[in-house]
Each structure stands twice: as C-alpha cells, then as structure tokens.
C-alpha positions as CSV (number, residue, x, y, z in Angstrom):
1,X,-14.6,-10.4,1.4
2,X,-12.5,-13.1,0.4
3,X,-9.4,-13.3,-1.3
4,X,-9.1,-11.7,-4.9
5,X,-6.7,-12.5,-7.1
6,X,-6.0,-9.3,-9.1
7,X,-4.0,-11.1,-11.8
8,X,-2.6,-14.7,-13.1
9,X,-1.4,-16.4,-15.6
10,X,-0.4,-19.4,-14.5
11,X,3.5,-18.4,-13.1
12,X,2.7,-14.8,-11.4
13,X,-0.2,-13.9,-9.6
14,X,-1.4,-10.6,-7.5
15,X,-3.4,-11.0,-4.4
16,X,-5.6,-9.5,-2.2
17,X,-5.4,-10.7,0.4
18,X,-8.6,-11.1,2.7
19,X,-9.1,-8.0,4.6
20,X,-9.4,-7.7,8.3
21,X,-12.7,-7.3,9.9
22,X,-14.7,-4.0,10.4
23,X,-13.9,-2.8,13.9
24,X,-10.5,-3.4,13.7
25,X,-7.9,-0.7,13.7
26,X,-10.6,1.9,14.5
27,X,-13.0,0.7,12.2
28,X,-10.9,1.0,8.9
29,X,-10.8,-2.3,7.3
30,X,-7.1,-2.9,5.9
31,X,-5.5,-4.7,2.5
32,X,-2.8,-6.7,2.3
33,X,-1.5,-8.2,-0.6
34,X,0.5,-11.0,-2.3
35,X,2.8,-11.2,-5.2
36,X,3.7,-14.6,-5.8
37,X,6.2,-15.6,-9.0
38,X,6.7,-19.0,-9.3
39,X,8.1,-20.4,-5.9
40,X,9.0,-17.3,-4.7
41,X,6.8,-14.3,-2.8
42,X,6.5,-11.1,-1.3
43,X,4.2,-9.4,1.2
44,X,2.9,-6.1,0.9
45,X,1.9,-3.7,4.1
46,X,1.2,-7.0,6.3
47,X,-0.7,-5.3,8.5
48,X,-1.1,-4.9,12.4
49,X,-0.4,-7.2,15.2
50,X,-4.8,-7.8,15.2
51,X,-4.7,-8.9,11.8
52,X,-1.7,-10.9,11.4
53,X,-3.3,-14.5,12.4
54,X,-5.4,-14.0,9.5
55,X,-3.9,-12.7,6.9
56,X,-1.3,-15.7,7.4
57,X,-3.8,-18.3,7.1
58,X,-4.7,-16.5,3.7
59,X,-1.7,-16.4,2.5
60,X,-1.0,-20.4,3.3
61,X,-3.4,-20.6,0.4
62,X,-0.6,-19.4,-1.9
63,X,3.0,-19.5,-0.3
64,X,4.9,-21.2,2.6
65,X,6.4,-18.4,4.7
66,X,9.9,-19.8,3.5
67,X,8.6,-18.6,0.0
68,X,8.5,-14.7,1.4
69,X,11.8,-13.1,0.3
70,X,10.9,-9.7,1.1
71,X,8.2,-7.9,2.5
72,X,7.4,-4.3,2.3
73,X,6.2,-1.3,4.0
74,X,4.5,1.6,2.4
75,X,5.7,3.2,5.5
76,X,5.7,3.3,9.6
77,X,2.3,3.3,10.6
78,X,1.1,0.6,13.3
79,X,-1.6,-0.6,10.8
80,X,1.2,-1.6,8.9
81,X,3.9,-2.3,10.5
82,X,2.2,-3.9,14.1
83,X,2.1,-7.7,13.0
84,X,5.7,-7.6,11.8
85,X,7.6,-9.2,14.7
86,X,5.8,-12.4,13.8
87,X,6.6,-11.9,10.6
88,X,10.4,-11.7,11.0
89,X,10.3,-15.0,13.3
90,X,8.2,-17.1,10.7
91,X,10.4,-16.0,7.4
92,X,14.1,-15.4,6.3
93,X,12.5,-12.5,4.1
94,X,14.5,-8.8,3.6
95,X,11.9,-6.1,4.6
96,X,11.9,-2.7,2.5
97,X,11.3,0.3,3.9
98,X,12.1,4.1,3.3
99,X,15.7,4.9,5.6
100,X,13.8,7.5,6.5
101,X,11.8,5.5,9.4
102,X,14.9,3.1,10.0
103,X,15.7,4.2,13.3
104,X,12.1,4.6,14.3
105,X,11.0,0.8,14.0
106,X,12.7,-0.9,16.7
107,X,10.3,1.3,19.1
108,X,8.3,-1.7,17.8
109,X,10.3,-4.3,19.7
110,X,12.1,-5.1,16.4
111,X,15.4,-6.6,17.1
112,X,16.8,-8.0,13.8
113,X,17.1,-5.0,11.8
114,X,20.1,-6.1,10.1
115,X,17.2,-7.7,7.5
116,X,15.8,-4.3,6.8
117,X,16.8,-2.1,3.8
118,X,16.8,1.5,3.9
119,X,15.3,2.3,0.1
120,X,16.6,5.6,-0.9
121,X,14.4,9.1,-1.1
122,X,14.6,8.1,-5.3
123,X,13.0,4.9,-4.7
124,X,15.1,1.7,-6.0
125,X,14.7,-1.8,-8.0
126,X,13.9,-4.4,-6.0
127,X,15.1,-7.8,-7.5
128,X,13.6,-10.4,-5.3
129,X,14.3,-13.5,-7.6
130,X,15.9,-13.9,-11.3
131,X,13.0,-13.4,-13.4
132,X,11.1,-11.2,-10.4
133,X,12.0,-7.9,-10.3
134,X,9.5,-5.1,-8.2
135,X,10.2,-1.2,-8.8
136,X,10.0,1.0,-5.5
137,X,8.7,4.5,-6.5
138,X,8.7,7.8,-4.1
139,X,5.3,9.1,-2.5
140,X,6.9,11.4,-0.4
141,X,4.2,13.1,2.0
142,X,1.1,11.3,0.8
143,X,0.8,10.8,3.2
144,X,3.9,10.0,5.4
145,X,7.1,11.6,4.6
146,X,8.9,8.8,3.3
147,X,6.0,6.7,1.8
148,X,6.7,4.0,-0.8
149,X,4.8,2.8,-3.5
150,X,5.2,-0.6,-5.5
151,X,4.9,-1.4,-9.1
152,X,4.9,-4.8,-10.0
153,X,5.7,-4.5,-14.4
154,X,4.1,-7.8,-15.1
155,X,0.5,-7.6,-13.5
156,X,0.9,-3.7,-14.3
157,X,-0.9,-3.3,-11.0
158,X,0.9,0.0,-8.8
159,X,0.1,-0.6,-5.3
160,X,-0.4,2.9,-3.6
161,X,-0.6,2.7,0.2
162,X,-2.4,5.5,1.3
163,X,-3.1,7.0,-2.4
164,X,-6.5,6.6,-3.1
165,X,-7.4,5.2,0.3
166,X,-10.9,5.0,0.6
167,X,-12.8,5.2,3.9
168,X,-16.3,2.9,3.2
169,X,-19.0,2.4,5.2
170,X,-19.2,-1.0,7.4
171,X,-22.0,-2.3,4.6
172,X,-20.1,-2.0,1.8
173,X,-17.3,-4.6,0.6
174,X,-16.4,-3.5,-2.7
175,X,-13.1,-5.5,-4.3
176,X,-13.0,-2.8,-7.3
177,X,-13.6,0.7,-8.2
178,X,-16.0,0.7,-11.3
179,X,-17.9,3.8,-11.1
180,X,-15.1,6.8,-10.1
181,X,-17.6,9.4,-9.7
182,X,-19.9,7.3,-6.7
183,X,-16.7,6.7,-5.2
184,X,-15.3,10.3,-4.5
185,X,-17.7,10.4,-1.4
186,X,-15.4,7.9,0.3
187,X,-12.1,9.3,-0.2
188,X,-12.4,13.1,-0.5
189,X,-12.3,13.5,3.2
190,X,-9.3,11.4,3.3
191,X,-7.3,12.7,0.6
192,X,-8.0,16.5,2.0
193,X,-6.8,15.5,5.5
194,X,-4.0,13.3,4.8
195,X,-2.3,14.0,1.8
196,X,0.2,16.8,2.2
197,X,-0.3,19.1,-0.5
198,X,-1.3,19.3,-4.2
199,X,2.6,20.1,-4.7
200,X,3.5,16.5,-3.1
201,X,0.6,14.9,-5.4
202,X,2.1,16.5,-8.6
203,X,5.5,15.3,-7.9
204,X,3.6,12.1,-7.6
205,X,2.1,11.7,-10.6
206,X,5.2,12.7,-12.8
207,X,7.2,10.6,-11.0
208,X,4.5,8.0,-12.2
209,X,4.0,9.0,-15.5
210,X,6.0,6.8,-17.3
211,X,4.5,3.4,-15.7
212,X,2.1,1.6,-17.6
213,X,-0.7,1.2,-15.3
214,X,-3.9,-1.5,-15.3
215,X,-5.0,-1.0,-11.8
216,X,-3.9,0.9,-8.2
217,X,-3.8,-0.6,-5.3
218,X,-4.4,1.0,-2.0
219,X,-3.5,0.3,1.3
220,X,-7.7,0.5,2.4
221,X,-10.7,0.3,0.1
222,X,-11.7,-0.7,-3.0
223,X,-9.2,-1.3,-6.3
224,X,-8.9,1.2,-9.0
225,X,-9.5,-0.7,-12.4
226,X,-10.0,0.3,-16.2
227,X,-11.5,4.0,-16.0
228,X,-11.3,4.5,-12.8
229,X,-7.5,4.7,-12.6
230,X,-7.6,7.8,-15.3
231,X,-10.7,9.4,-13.3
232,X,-8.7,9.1,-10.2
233,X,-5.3,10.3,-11.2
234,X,-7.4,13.4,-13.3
235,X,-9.1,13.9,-10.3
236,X,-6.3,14.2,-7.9
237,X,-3.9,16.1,-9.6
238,X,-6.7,19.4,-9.4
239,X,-7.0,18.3,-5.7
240,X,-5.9,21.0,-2.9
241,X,-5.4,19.7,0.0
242,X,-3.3,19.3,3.6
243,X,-1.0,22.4,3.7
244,X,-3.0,24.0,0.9
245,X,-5.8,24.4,3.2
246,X,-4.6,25.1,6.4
247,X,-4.8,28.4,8.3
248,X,-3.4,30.0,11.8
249,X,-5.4,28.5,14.8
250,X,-5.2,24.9,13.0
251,X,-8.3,25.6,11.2
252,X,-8.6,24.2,7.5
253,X,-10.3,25.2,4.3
254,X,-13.2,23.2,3.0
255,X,-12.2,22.8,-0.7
C-alpha cells in the first residue's frame, strides 16, 4: 500500500504513511503516520529499526526532517520505538512519551533523553507550533500501562495505537475499515489478549467521549471511517477481555 493521505485541505494534512512489508516484525505489518501543518510536522509511532529507511523516504514526500518538531510514542514497544536512534540524529524534534516508560528507553541505546517529555498519567496539550496544537489522551492498559493516544482537532482523526489493532492476513491491504462487522474476525483475537480489561476500555471511552471523532487510527490495520468508528467503539465497550478472562494456571476464557 502506498501512502494515504487521511485528510487535506491545502495547509494541514494526515498521513499514512506506507506501511512496512509483510514479514517484518513477526509478520505484523506496521502504520506510521504524518501530521504536517504548514511547514511544520510530527511523526507518529515511527516504527522499528527494520522499517525506518522506509518510512523516511515516505515521509521526504511531505517534510524535511528539520520540519519534525516532535515525534510521539503510543508507548515502549520495539515496533515502535526500535528506529528511534536515527530519528534523534536526523531531527531537532521533542519526543512524547508517557513518564511512565522514561527510565526504560535508554535500554534502547538512547542517549539524549533530555529531548524527551514525560506526558503525565492525565495526558496533556501538546502545542507543537502556533496555530498547531495536538491533544495527548490516556489509554492506560490497552494495551501497555501507560499508552497514549493522539487527537489531532482539525482532521478530527484520534490515532489509537494499539486500539482497534487489527491482525490481517498477508493478502489483504485494506487502507479503511468500511464494513465493521467483516472486520471483527481480525481484531477479536487481539483485543481479547491484549487489552487489559473491559474496566480499562470503559475508562477509555469516557475519557473520549467528549472528542469529535471522523476516523481512528491504529497503530496496525486498517482505518476506522464513517460507521465503522460507532460500530467499533459500540462493540468494544461490551467486550470482556485480558483480566476478565483469565483464570489460575494461566488459562483464559473464550468470550
């Protein structure tokens, strides 16, 4: 798949940006995105050290690397987080990242951590340029323990990391998420494994509530448009999963 431009209108645009290849990170293909405004640009979950030589030459389509003023991290995991060295040596951007996992990423031979902020458990505004402003919302435990999500108010697109991660079969490419009901096949699994419990999903959803929402985002798979976001959020908030269906012996419940 090639790069999709979620939204534009001729001073702001939403990327996705071309994901890396099947095979890669265990076989589960990775987004990364792009929020460019004007001159200025931020990177979303740029992905691991595998991926990073092409997800730059993507992004050259749409910013310089002196245009990245921040870059951030849905949270700690090497899919994520592997490629960001390089990163840090080709921009003078901020990265964003819960405090949670702040002493835990030099163990990814980060040095300059003085260019990282710690965003607080309530999440924070994130005011990248005047005119550009990103809110960081809490995900706590969907699935890491200090996940962050990212709503970006003009394109109204919420980019979820792992929320609505789907896992799709090497065949199928899909850039959006039309039909919810085909999709549930490719992120039930997932969401029953991963996300923590249907307690963490409901403090979720009213913590998002209040956002007005167009599309979602995730960190793999397809993007939630139109219906699909309603079906999804309707769906998971009935979902029990992770801690709701585990028992002694480290067995767990199906359904």
């Amino acid at each position: 798949m090639r790069n999709v431009e979620l939204f534009g209108d001729g001073r702001h645009k939403f990327v996705l940006l071309n994901e890396s290849e099947p095979g890669e990170e265990d076989g589960v293909r990775s987004n990364q995105f792009l929020i460019v405004h004007d001159a200025t640009a931020v990177l979303l979950d740029p992905g691991g050290f595998g991926v990073m030589p092409q997800v730059l030459a993507e992004m050259l389509r749409y910013a310089r690397p002196e245009q990245i003023k921040a870059i951030i991290l849905s949270h700690q995991d090497p899919d994520i987080v592997g490629g960001l060295s390089t990163w840090l040596e080709l921009t003078h951007a901020e990265v964003y990242v819960s405090r949670i996992w702040m002493r835990f990423l030099p163990h990814y031979g980060l040095r300059e951590m003085e260019r990282f902020v710690g965003v607080p458990d309530e999440g924070m505004a994130c005011e990248v340029a005047p005119g550009f402003g990103l809110q960081i919302v809490p995900a706590h435990f969907l699935h890491s323990e200090g996940q962050i999500n990212v709503y970006d108010p003009v394109s109204r697109i919420l980019f979820s990391g792992d929320i609505g991660a789907a896992m799709m079969p090497p065949d199928r490419d899909d850039a959006f998420v039309d039909d919810f009901a085909s999709h549930v096949p490719f992120i039930e699994g997932f969401h029953r494994r991963y996300m923590c419990s249907n307690r963490a999903i409901r403090c979720w959803l009213d913590t998002i509530a209040g956002l007005d929402i167009d599309m979602i985002a995730p960190q793999h798979g397809p993007i939630y448009r139109g219906a699909a976001v309603r079906d999804f959020l309707a769906w998971l908030a009935e979902l029990r999963c992770g801690t709701d269906l585990l028992e002694a012996g480290g067995r767990f419940r199906q359904g």
